[in-house]
N, C-alpha and C positions, 0 to 999 in steps of 0.2 A: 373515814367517811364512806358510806354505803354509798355506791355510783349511780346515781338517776339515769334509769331508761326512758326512753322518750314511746307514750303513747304509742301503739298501731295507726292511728288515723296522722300522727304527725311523719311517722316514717315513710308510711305515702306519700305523703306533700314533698320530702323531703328527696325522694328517687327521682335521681337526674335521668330517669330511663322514664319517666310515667307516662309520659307525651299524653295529660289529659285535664282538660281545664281545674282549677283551684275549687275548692266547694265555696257556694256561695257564700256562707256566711265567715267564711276564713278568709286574711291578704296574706299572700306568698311574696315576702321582700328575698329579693337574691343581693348577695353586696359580701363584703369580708368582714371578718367579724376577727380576724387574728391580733390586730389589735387590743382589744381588750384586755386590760388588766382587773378590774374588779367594775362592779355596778353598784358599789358603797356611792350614795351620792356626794360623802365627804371623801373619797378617792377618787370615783370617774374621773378622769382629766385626757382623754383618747376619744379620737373622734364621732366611733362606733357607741361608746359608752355617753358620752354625753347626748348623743342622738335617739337612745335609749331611755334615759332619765326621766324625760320628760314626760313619757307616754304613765311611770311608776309613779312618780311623784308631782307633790306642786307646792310651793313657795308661798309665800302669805304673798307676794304682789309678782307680776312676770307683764313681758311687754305686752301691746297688744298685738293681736295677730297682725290686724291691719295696717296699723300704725303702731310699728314699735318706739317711735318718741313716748308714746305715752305709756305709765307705769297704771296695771289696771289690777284694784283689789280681786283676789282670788282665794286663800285662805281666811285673808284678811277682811274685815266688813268695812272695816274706816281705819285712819292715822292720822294723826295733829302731830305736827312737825316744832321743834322749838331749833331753829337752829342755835341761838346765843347757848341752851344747856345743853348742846348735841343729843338731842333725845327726840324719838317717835315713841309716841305713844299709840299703841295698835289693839283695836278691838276684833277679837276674832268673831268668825264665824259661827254664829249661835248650835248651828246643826248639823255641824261640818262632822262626818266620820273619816275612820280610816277604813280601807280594805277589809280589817278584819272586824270591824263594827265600833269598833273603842272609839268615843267621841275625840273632839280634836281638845284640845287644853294647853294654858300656859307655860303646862309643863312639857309637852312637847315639843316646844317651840326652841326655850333654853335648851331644852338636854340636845336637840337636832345642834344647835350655832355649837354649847361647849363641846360638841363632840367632835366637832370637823375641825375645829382651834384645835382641841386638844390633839386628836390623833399625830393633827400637823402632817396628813397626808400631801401628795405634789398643790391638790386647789386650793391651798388653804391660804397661800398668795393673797388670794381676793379679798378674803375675808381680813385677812391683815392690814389691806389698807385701810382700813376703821379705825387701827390700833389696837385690834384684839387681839390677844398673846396670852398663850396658856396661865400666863402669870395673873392676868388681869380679867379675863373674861368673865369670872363668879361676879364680879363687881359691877359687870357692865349690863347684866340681863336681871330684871326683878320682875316678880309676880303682881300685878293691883289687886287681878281678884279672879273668878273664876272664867274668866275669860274677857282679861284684858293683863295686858304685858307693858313696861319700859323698858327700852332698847337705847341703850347710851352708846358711845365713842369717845374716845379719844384724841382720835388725828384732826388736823384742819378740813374740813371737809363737807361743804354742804347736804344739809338734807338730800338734796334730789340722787348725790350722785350716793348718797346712803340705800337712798329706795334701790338704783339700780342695781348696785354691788348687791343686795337683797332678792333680786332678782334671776340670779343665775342660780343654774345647776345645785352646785354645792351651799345654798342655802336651802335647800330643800326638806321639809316638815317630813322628818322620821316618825312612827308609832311607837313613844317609849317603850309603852308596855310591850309591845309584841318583842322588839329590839332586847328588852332587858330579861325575857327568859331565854333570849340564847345567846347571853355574853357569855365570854368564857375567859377566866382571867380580869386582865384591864384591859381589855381587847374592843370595848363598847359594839359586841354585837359586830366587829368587821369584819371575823371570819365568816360569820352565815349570810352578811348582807351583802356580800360578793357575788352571793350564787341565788338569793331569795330578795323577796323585794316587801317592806313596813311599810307601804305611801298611802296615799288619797288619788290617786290619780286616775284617770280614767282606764290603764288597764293594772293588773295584777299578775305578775310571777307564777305559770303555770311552774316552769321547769328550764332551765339554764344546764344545758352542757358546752361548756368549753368550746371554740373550735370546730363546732357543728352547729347550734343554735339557740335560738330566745324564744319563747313558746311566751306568748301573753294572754290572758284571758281576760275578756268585758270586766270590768267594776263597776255594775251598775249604779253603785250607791256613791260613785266619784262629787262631790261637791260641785264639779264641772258640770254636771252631768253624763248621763250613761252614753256610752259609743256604739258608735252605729252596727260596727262587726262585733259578733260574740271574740272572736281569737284573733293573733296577729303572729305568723311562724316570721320570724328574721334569721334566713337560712346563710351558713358562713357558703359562700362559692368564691374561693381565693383568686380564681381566675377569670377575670373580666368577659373573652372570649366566652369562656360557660356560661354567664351572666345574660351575655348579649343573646346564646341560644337559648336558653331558662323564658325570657320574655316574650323572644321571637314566636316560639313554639306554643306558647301558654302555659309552663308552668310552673311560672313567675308573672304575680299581678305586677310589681315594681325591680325595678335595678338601678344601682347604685351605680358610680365610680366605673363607667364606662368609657374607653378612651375616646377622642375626636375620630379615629377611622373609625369606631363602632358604630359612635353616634353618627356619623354620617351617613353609615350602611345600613340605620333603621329607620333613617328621617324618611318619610312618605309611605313604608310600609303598612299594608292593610292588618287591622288588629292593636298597633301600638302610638304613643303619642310619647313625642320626645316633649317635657317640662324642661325654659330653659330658667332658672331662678337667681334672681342676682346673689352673690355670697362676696362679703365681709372679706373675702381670702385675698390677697394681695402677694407682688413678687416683686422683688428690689434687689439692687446690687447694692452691696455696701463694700466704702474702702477701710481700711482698718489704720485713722489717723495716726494711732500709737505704736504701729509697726518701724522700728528707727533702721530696720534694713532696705528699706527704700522710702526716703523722705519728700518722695514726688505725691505719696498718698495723704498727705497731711498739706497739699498745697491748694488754695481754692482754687487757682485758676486754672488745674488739673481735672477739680471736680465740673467745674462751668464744661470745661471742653468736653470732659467725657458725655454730659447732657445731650450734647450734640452727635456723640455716638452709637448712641442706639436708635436701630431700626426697628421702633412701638407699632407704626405700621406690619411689617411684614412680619413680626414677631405675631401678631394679635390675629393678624387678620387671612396669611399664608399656613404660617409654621402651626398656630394652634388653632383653626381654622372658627374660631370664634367662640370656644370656650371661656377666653378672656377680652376684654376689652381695654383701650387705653387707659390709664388714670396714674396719674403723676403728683398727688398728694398722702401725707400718712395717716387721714382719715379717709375710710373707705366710701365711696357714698352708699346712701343710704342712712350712715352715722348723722347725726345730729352736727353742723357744725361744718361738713366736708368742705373744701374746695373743689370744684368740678372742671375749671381748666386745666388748660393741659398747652403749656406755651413750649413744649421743645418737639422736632422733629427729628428728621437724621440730616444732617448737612454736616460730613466730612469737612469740608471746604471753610465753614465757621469756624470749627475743632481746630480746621491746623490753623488758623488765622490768629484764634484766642494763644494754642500754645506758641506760635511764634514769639507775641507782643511779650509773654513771661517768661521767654527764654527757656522754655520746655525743649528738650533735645533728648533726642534715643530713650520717650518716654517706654515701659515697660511695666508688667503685673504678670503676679500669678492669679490664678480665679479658681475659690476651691468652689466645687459642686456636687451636688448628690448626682450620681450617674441613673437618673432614670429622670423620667420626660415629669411635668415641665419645664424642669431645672437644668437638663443639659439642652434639649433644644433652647433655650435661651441663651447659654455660656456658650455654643457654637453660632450662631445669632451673631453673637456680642464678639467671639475673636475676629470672624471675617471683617463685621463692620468696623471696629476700631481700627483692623489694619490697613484700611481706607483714607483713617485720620493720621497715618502714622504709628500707632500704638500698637504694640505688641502684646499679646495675652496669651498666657501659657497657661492650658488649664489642667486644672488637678483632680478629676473625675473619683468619686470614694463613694461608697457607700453612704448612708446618712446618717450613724451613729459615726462614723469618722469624719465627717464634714461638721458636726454636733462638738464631735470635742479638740477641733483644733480651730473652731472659733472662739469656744468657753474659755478656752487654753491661750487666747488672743495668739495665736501662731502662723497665722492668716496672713496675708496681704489683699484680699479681695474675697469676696465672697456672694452668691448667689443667694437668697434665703427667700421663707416662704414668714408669713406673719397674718393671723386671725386675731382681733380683739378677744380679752377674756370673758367681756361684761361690754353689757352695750351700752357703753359711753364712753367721750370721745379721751378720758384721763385713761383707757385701756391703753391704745396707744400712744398719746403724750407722755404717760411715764416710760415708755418704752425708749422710745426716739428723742425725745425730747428733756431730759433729765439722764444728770450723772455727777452723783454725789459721791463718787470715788469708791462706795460699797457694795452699793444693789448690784447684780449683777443683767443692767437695762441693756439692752441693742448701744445705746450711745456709751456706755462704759466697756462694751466687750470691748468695742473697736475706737477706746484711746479717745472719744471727741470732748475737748474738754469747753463747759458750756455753762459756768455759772450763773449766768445772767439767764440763760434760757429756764435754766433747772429752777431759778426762782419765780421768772413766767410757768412753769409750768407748777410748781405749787400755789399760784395766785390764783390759776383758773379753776383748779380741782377746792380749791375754797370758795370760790368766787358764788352768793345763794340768787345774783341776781342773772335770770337764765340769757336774755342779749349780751351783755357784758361778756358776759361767760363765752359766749358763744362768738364775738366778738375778739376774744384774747385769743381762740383756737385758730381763726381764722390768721391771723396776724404770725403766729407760729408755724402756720403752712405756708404761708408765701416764704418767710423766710428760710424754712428749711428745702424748701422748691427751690429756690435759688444759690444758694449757698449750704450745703452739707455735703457729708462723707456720702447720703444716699442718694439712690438713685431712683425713686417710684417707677415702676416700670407698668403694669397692668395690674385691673384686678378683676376675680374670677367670677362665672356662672356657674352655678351647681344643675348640670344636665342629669333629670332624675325619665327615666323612663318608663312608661306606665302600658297597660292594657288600656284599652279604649273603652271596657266599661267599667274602669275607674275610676269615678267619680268624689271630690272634696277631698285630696291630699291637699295638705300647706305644707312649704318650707320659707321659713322665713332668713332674714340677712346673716344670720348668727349661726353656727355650727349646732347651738342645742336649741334652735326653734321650727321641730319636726313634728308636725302632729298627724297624729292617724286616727282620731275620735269621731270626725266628722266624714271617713271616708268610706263611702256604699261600693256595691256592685251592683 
């Protein structure tokens, strides 16, 4: 493959030496970009990339900005829902183009869903909870007519949470045609849509180099409609510190993934405005019940008392100076459904009282954690406090692809972990946490919790088409995993995005891929 050079006008933007405002009509995102593995929207599954998708592509429905409870037509014109035949029937978009002029069609719709089944790339998860499976999916999508489609399933599963799962990333309306002159093999077009972009979306695919950057250009003819900026450069700066001076300086309209000393060292400065945005991201201990080399982690009143050992307070509000906040349920708020109390504090003093009454003695754990913040400031956090209660913690600081596979590998006895919904409803995390059918491989099955009853609560609610009730079974699931489980909710996060002061209409909303930059001026 011949190597795309990027523009003169972008290699400008892109000289951490420029020191000279952004052209107007272009936004300078500084943020890492080393993540990325492809920008196939039936692959993205990385945080950079899903944060990307959005801006190329758009979905027959997606949340609303506002109110992400609600699922709001956007390829789509209308739907009529049958839950008893699991089927929507979707009227598209009379005028709908792509990027590259080719109108929108039923055919595009199927070939986007069998493509992402089929490839069976990491997101394809999502799509699975329908029941869709390479074996089945020609079965499950039919044409009516020139623009109108039925979209069946198979799983228990009501309509609503169909639309949602409908709604993410990886369901995103690919351009057959454009995709189908440059498949190569059976490859459905994934080798060129890693580095080029088929969407509707409000921008389009100038040029994609790896490791340096994402060039986008206006699509005026976006369905959405057209965006404000003709371009949008998203420059890879691996190192936050460069991030913080990119913005400080101006030559950087936005920054990503800035630390809490950053962000504390830009808050009131003239020129920038810190956004602080609620995110979906959440941070828990979990014990690993099925570990049989210490049988204290599979004992509730181990788990009660550890409740009492952490310090949510000075964790939140000290050590990570307000990037997260308390929150002690496995629906994030925000989510449809949450729990917002928060009934534990830190009192040692309870802890040893609870382990006295069940003869808890010379309690002890190990606690693996990814050695970089916010996961080891909390595993440091968390040994001092527990050894207040008593309890011993010896922690096992690794990298994150080795904290990754000696959880998967159930080899654990403790572990710190991070969790974002995949899809924004509340079955993203209930199948997580809250189901363990001895297969999947869910949070509650890596770590041994065996929970029949629950796992049947939690296929009742993700069936369940009346939305109270629904929302009612979720609720009843969070109290009792609040009180009794392996986990431990500890906070959940703000996504601090920092902008230039005449930056005017970014949104991010609760969800990792709800970033938009179409409505944003200078």
């Amino acid at each position: 493959m011949t190597k795309k050079l990027l523009p003169l006008w972008v290699l400008a933007a892109l000289s951490a030496t420029s020191y000279a405002a952004t052209p107007p009509d272009t936004l300078v995102v500084a943020q890492g970009l080393d993540d990325i593995v492809s920008l196939d929207p039936a692959e993205a599954n990385e945080l950079s990339s899903i944060q990307t998708v959005p801006s190329l592509y758009q979905r027959l429905v997606q949340p609303d900005r506002d109110n992400p409870e609600k699922v709001n037509p956007v390829l789509a014109e209308s739907w009529k829902a049958d839950p008893a035949a699991k089927t929507l029937t979707v009227t598209l978009k009379h005028d709908a183009k792509f990027a590259s002029g080719n109108p929108l069609r039923p055919e595009d719709v199927i070939f986007s869903y069998k493509r992402a089944v089929t490839m069976n790339k990491s997101p394809a998860f999502i799509l699975n909870v329908l029941g869709w499976q390479p074996d089945n999916i020609d079965s499950q999508l039919k044409k009516v007519d020139d623009h109108t489609l039925e979209l069946h399933w198979t799983a228990d599963v009501s309509p609503a949470v169909a639309l949602n799962i409908l709604s993410t990333p990886i369901a995103s309306i690919v351009d057959e045609k454009l995709v189908a002159a440059n498949v190569k093999g059976d490859d459905f077009g994934n080798a060129w849509l890693k580095l080029h972009s088929a969407g509707s979306g409000a921008f389009k695919m100038r040029v994609y180099q790896p490791h340096q950057a994402i060039v986008l250009d206006a699509n005026p003819s976006s369905p959405g409609g057209a965006p404000k900026l003709k371009n949008i450069i998203i420059k890879n700066v691996p190192d936050p510190a460069s991030r913080r001076l990119l913005i400080q300086q101006g030559d950087a309209d936005v920054a990503r993934d800035l630390g809490a000393d950053q962000i504390a060292a830009l808050q009131g400065k003239k020129g920038v405005e810190v956004l602080s945005i609620p995110s979906a991201e959440q941070n828990y201990l979990v014990f690993n019940a099925g570990n049989s080399a210490n049988p204290l982690l599979n004992n509730p009143a181990f788990w009660e008392a550890a409740r009492w050992l952490v310090d949510y307070e000075g964790i939140t509000r000290d050590l990570l100076k307000g990037q997260y906040f308390i929150h002690q349920s496995f629906l994030p708020v925000g989510l449809p459904g949450a729990l917002e109390d928060n009934p534990f504090k830190f009192d040692p003093e309870k802890a040893k009282a609870i382990l006295a009454k069940a003869g808890i003695k010379d309690a002890h754990f190990t606690l693996d954690v990814e050695n970089k913040p916010p996961f080891i400031t909390l595993a440091q956090s968390m040994q001092a406090s527990f050894a207040q209660g008593g309890v011993k913690v010896d922690l096992l600081p690794a990298a994150g692809s080795q904290v990754y596979a000696r959880v998967r590998a159930k080899q654990h006895q403790a572990a710190i972990r991070l969790w974002i919904p995949d899809y924004f409803d509340a079955h993203s995390n209930a199948s997580a946490f809250v189901y363990n059918d001895g297969k999947a491989s869910t949070v509650a099955g890596l770590n041994g919790w065996q929970i029949p009853e629950l796992s049947q609560q939690t296929l009742a609610a993700v069936a369940e088409p009346d939305a109270a009730k629904r929302l009612a079974l979720y609720k009843k699931m969070q109290e009792t995993l609040q009180h009794n489980s392996p986990y431990i909710f500890v906070d959940q996060g703000k996504t601090q995005i920092v902008v230039r002061d005449n930056v005017k209409g970014y949104q991010q909303g609760l969800n990792a891929d709800m970033v938009w930059y179409d409505r944003v001026t200078k």
